[in-house]
N, C-alpha and C positions, 0 to 999 in steps of 0.2 A: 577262335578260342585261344587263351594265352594260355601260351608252354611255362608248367609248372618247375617252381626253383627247387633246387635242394644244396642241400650242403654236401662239402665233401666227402671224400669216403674216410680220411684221415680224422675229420672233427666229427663225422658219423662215430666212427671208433671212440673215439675220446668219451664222446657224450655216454655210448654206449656203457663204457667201461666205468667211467664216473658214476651211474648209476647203479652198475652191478654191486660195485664198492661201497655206496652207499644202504644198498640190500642187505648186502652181507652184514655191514652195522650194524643195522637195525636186527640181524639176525643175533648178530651176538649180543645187543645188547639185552635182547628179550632171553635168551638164552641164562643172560648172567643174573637180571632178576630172578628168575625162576631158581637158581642156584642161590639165590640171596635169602630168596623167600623160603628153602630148605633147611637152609642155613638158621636162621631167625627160629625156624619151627624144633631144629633139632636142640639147640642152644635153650630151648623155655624148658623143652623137654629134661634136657640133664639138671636144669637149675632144681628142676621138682625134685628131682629124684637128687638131687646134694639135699634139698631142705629134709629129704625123708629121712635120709640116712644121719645128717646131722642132728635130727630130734631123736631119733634112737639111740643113737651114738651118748647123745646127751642125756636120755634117760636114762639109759645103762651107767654110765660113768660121773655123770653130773657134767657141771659146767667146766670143763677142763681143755687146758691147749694140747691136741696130738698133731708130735710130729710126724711130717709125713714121709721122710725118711727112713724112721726107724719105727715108728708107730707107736714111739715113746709117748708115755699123759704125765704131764707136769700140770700141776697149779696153776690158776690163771693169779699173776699178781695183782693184791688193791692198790689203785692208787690212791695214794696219802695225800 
């Protein structure tokens, strides 16, 4: 029976290590999707909720620019 080869214990390590590192990757990168796809979810959320406030906003006071500063309402200028 023929004596089985192997590598050494130095490129044993390496190999070893180059895959851990590549796990981890792959850990973070599923990690940062999932953040991403939070992210996306929370962001459609506030858009709703600016459209809400801005139609109220807009009912109450009509079409006008507030600053958001001072919470001053000026006129929207026409353009000519």
């Amino acid at each position: 029976m023929a004596k089985s080869k192997k590598i050494s214990k130095k490129e044993l390590e390496e190999v070893k290590d180059l895959q851990n590192q590549i796990n981890t990757l792959l850990m973070n990168i599923g990690n940062a999707e999932l953040v991403k796809n939070q992210l996306i979810t929370t962001h459609a959320e506030a858009t709703v909720n600016w459209k809400a406030v801005s139609k109220s906003l807009e009912d109450k006071y009509g079409s006008v620019n507030i600053s958001l500063e001072d919470g001053t309402i000026s006129e929207i200028a026409e353009e000519k």
